[in-house]
Each structure stands twice: as structure tokens, then as C-alpha cells.
Steps between C-alpha positions, in 0.01 A plus 500: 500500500302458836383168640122405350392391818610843659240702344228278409496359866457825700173633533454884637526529857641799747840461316361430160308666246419467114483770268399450097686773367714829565164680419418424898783767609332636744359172626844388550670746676167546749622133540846581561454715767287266696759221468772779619246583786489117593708167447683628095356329247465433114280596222558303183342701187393287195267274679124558601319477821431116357857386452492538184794594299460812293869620462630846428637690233813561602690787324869682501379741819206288643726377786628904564200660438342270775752553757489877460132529487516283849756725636283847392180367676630346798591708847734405591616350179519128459809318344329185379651194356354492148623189286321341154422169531367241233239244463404338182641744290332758696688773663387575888629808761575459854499780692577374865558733803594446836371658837596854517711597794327861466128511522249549375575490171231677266367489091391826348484606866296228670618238671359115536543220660441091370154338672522123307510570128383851573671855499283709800593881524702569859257695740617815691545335774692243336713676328619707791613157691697411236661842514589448852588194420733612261674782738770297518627603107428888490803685458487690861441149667842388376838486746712811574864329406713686807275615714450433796283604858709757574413691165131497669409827715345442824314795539352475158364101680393715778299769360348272186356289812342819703340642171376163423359491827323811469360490158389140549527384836753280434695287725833324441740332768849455408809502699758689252537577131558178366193352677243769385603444089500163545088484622476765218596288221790722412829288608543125465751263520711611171522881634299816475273600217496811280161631684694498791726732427275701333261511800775481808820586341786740660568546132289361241665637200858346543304174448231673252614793351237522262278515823475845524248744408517866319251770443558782226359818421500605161456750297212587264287170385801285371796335715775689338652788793469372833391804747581307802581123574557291782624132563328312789693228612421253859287246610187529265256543802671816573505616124144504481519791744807632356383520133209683642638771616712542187181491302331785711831695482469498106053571531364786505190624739194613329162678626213291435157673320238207568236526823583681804602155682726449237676884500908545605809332410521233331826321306452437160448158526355304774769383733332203586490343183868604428592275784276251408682493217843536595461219789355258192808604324705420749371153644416336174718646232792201385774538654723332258518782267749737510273793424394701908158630562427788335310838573445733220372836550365710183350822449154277448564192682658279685615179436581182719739253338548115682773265317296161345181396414130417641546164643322247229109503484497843585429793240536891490046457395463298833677737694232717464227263654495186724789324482705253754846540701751323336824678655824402297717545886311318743791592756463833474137557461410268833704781672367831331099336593644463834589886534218605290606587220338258292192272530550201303141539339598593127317845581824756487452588170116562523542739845773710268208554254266596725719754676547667169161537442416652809765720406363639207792315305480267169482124570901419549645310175647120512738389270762234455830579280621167498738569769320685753138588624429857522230743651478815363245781687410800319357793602273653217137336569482567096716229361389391128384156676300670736313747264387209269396263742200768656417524127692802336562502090791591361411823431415585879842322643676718229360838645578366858848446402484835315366665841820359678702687354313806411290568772218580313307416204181675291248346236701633209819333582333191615336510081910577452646227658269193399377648187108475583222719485396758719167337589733171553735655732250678711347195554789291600634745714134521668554125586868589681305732718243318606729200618694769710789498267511834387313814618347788262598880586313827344177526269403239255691634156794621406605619851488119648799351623582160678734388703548162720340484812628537841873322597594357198137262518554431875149577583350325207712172580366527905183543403544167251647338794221564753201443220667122436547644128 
């Protein structure tokens, strides 16, 4: 039994707050995280916002439930105390937490912070310092047990400072090795960090082996028979390059059909988006998995896999729009702005969109499989996504499927295959070519045929492009 004065003495401050009833769930863990984002703090349930004691029902799983429905909705999950305390008869929960070493820490992917009694959502801006602030507990931040500054490569120092200099004009004096990661944040006093290695190292996979990257080619549309495969292994500013050139080995070139500017060879996906890809992959995937960067090659697409999640706040949905920086290696992603290959803006994933477009290509597809963050491109402009969202039934993405495969399709079969009408299915396939999908061939009758239109809808999806459509 808790001391009377304990609870009826404390009022709700920035380390105390009062919630009536388990009801408030949400309430309490936006609460939590802004007492994890500040000083800890403890949120006693069973009393109002007057001090008044309510009490809670407390049942065999109350406590368990409570802790695991903290732990789902919390990134990264808190660990509370949570203890039952009485008053009057009256059963009362604590739930106390302390400040997290990791930050910031976020509830149902937002994170707050304590103003008085208030919880105030963490700005952008806000939430990126606390990020930095937090460098110090990201896996590679940590110490490289055995290494030392002889496993560092001086020419790899040498030539990260020239390209540095040349993509951003910048300027760094330093009298050896040692000196230069020190005024880059990536050696201190306990040793050398895990970025360091991975950016500098003679060679980073005796002290990372999962550091390394592979690309594979495989056969048909499902990863069964490999057709080629490669492992990439190095510093990861060279992989970038390396994985590259393993992807364009396993490509192929294609002619392109659109306007005359466009006309000539052309891979079959755009190659800067790939590396915008890859290089995301590479700088922000967690590298405290086991699992290596992944490039998948299919007959239809091509898929980038990067070990971990989105850092917290951030969704595959915002991905597609504005959305801030919130790198999960802030040692390695100072670096890769400094040589270009990133810019820090939250913008990567919205310049690989673009690209695709321009190419005639299906928005790429984000997804999270609880253990990594993939990318997959595709190259048919006619995915089932695609075809509904410019306003096709299901009849008309049926016979665009059906043309896919058959090459060509007439009235009757169109009546065949979605079991409508013939004054049904000459309408509906009127609408397909009159948004450029499909184009009509012979006399109106019997003798009409139709068939897709130009490069597998490559003209139709520039023409989208350019009209803002």
C-alpha cells in the first residue's frame, strides 16, 4: 500500500500526469513518449485531472495487456515500470518511465514532448536535433572492439576529401588519419566507430561481415534459379559504384518509341533512380541485422532490399510526398551529403518517382516487411494500380491484362471474357481508345481488332507526364 500523502499531494506537472481510466490509452502513451523525450516521468491512471480518485478495474491481464499494448505503439519500445497501488480501497496504476537514452521516442508514430501539464507534438526541426542528439546510440556509432588506425586506408581519407571538395567545395585541414575522423565525429576517446570502417576501412567486412552488398539476376518473375549473382564487398562508398555496374551487367538495353528527343537506347529502368535507390539503401539501411543489401532482378522488375525499418515518424504514404530527413546513421550520411550523394532534404524518394515517370515507368512501390524496406520498379506502365487509378472498370483492366498476353483482342471476345453485351463492350472499349490505351485496327464490324498502343503504354504514360495528368 502506497503512502496517502504520495498521491494526493502531487499535482500534474512536467513529470506528472493524471489519467481517470485505461479508456485514455492513447492519451497515456502520447504522454509517455513526451516524458521519454524529456526528464522520465509518471502517469498514475485512476485519478482525474482534479485529483480525484476514480480507481481502476484491475483484472488477471490488465497489468500485461498494458505493458504490451505500450510496447506495440511505442518506437522504440518503452519498458515502463507499471505497479498497482491503493488508496481507500481503490486500486491505482503507475506507469513511470525514465529519460530514454535513444531519442526521440514516438506513439502511433508521432512523437511529443512535455510543455507544463501539456503533451506538444515534436516539430521537424525538433525532432531531427534530438536525432543528432541521439547519434551517439545507433548501432554504426558504436566502438569497433580491436580495431585500430591502422585498419583505416589513407587513400580512401585522401580521395573522400578531393570529391568532397569538388561536389561541395569543401574544405578540411587535418594533419593525418587520426586527426581528420576525429573533426568528423567518427573516432573518440573509446576507439573507432562502425561508420568508420564502413566509410574508411582497409577491410570493412572482417569487422562487419554482414556489410556487404549482392545483386542477383533471376530467372522468370519469382526468386527461385539465380541466372547470375554477385557479392559486393568494401567500403560502402565504393559499393555504390560497384553494385552499379553489377546491376547494368544483369539490364538489358531497350529502344525507346516516345518523341524524337526521346528515340535510342535506353536501359530498362532509369539508372538514376536505381542509384538513388541503392545509395539510400546503403547509407540508411540498419546495420545491425545480419541480412546485406539486396538487388533483385526479375523478368518484370527490380527490386531494392535495405536491412531495418523507416526511422519512427516516418511512413511508406509519406514517402510519397513532403516529408523530413530523419537519417537513422548520422555518421555516415554527413559524409555521403559531403560527396553528393545525398542531400539531407527528405527528397530521395520523391526524385526516384519522378525519374520513373519521365521514363514512361509505373510509380516505384514502398513497402516494409517487418525486417527490411524495399523498392520494387516495374516496367509495365499497365500495372492493376495504375489502370484503376485513371478510371478503368474491371471489365477494361481485364481486357488489358488479356491484351498482355495475347496481343490482340476483338468485340466478341471482349463480350467472352467479361460476359457483357455487345453494345456494352463496344462502348467500354471506345473509352480505352480515347484515353490512348488501346488503338482500333480495320473497319467498324466484325473485321475490328485492337491491340495496346505503342511500347507497352510508353507514349500514353509521357504524354500523362507532360499534360500534369
Amino acid at each position: 500500500m502506497t503512502n496517502n500523502r504520495t498521491i494526493m499531494d502531487r499535482e500534474e506537472s512536467e513529470t506528472i500526469e493524471f489519467k481517470s481510466s485505461l479508456s485514455e490509452t492513447r492519451e497515456i502513451l502520447e504522454t509517455l513518449s513526451a516524458f521519454s523525450n524529456g526528464k522520465g516521468g509518471r502517469v498514475i491512471v485512476g485519478i482525474d485531472d482534479r485529483g480525484r480518485i476514480k480507481g481502476v478495474d484491475i483484472g488477471k491481464n490488465t497489468i500485461e495487456n498494458l505493458a504490451n499494448e505500450i510496447k506495440r505503439n511505442t518506437d522504440p519500445p518503452l519498458f515502463p515500470s507499471i505497479t498497482v497501488e491503493v488508496y481507500k480501497n481503490r486500486n491505482i496504476i503507475s506507469i513511470e518511465v525514465n529519460e530514454s537514452r535513444i531519442k526521440p521516442v514516438f506513439a502511433f508514430d508521432r512523437a511529443f514532448k512535455r510543455v507544463g501539464k501539456t503533451n506538444q507534438r515534436l516539430t521537424s526541426s525538433e525532432i531531427r536535433e534530438l536525432s543528432r542528439i541521439g547519434v551517439g546510440y545507433c548501432y554504426s556509432a558504436q566502438i569497433v572492439k580491436g580495431a585500430s588506425i591502422d585498419d583505416i586506408s589513407t587513400n580512401k581519407v585522401e580521395r573522400f576529401v578531393e570529391r568532397a571538395r569538388e561536389r561541395r567545395g569543401w574544405t578540411i585541414e587535418y594533419t593525418d588519419e587520426s586527426d581528420f575522423l576525429t573533426k568528423m565525429g567518427l573516432i573518440n576517446q573509446e576507439g573507432i566507430t562502425i561508420a568508420t570502417i564502413l566509410l574508411f576501412g582497409k577491410e570493412p567486412q572482417r569487422f562487419v561481415i554482414q556489410s556487404e552488398s549482392r545483386c542477383g539476376r533471376f530467372k522468370g518473375t519469382k526468386p527461385m534459379e539465380f541466372e547470375d549473382f554477385d557479392v559486393i564487398g568494401g567500403d560502402i562508398i565504393t559499393q555504390v559504384d560497384d553494385l552499379m555496374k553489377s546491376i547494368k551487367k544483369n539490364m538489358k538495353l531497350e529502344v525507346a518509341i516516345g518523341d524524337e528527343i526521346e528515340r535510342g537506347e535506353r536501359w530498362e529502368y532509369p539508372l538514376s533512380a536505381i542509384r538513388e535507390g541503392i545509395i539510400n539503401a546503403i547509407c540508411h539501411r540498419d546495420y545491425g541485422e545480419t541480412s546485406n543489401v539486396q538487388v533483385r532482378i526479375f523478368d518484370d522488375r527490380l527490386e531494392i532490399w535495405s536491412p531495418g525499418k523507416l526511422p519512427p515518424g516516418i511512413t511508406v504514404d509519406k514517402l510519397r510526398g513532403e516529408h523530413e530527413s530523419i537519417p537513422p546513421n548520422p555518421l555516415i550520411a554527413k559524409p555521403f551529403f559531403l560527396i553528393g550523394y545525398i542531400e539531407n532534404w527528405g527528397t530521395g524518394t520523391n526524385r526516384i518517382i519522378q525519374e520513373c515517370l519521365r521514363y514512361g515507368l509505373p510509380e516505384p512501390e514502398f513497402r516494409e516487411t517487418g525486417t527490411s524496406f524495399v523498392i520494387t520498379f516495374r516496367k509495365d506502365i499497365f500495372s492493376e494500380e495504375y489502370l484503376k487509378n485513371i478510371g478503368l472498370n474491371t471489365n477494361q483492366v481485364n481486357a488489358v491484362f488479356y491484351l498482355k498476353e495475347n496481343k490482340e483482342i476483338t468485340n466478341t471476345k471482349y463480350q467472352d471474357l467479361n460476359g457483357v453485351s455487345k453494345a456494352t463492350a463496344s462502348r467500354e472499349l471506345s473509352v480505352l481508345v480515347n484515353k490512348g490505351i488501346i488503338e482500333r485496327h480495320g473497319r467498324t464490324g466484325r473485321g475490328t481488332i485492337y491491340t495496346l498502343k505503342g511500347s507497352n503504354g510508353l507514349e500514353t504514360a509521357q504524354k500523362r507526364l507532360k499534360d500534369g495528368r
